[in-house]
C-alpha positions as CSV (number, residue, x, y, z in Angstrom):
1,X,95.2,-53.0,314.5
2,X,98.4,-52.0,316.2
3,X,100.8,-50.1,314.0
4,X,104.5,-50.0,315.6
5,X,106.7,-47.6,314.5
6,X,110.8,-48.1,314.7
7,X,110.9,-50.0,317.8
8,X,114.5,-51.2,319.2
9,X,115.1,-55.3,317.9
10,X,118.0,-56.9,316.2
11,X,116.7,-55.7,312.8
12,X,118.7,-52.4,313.9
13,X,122.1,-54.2,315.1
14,X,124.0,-54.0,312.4
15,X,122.6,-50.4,311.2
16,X,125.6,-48.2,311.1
17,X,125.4,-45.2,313.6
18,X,124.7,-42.9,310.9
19,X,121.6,-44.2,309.9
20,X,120.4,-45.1,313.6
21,X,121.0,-41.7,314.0
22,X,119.0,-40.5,311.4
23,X,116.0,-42.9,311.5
24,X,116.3,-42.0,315.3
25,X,116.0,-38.1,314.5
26,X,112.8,-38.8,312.3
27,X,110.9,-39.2,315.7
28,X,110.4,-36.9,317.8
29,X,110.6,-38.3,320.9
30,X,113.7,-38.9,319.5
31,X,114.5,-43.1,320.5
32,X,113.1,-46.5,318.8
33,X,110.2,-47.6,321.3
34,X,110.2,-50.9,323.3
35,X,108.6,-54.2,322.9
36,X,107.3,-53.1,326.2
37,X,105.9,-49.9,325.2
38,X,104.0,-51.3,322.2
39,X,102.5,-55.0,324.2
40,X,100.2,-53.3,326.4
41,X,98.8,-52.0,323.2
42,X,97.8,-55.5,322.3
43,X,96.7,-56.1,326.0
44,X,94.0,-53.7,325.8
45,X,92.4,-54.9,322.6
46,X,92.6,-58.5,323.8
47,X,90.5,-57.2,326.9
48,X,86.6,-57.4,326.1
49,X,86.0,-55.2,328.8
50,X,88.4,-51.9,327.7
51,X,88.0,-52.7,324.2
52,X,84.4,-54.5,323.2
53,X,83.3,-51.3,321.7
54,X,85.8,-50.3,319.6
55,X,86.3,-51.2,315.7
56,X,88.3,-50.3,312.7
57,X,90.7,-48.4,314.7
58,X,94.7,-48.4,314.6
59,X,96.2,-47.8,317.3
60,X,99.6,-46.0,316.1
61,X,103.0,-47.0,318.9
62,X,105.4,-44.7,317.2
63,X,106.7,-42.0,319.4
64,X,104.8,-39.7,317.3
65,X,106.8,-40.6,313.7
66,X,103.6,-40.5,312.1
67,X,101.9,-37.3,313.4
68,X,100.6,-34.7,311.1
């Protein structure tokens, strides 16, 4: 499973800047990702040959939202 965090898309268009801001300083690389940052995520499962041995994994695409 891939597990995106905030990631830059229209649903955050019509946030107002003080709540981009502060969804934005909730990760600490401090930006929304990329579609490109998270796709190659879902490249490398589809690929039997990087990924035929792994299972029940999620792979997390946040910019380190989630870390402990």
């Amino acid at each position: 499973i891939v597990s995106p965090g905030s990631i830059d898309t229209a649903f955050h268009h019509g946030k107002s800047d003080e709540v981009l801001g502060k969804m934005r300083a909730s990760i600490p690389m401090g930006r929304f990702g990329r579609s490109e940052e998270v796709a190659p995520s879902y490249l490398f499962l589809a690929s039997h040959n990087c990924s035929g041995y792994i299972t029940g994994q999620i792979i997390d695409v946040n910019g380190g939202q989630l870390a402990p």
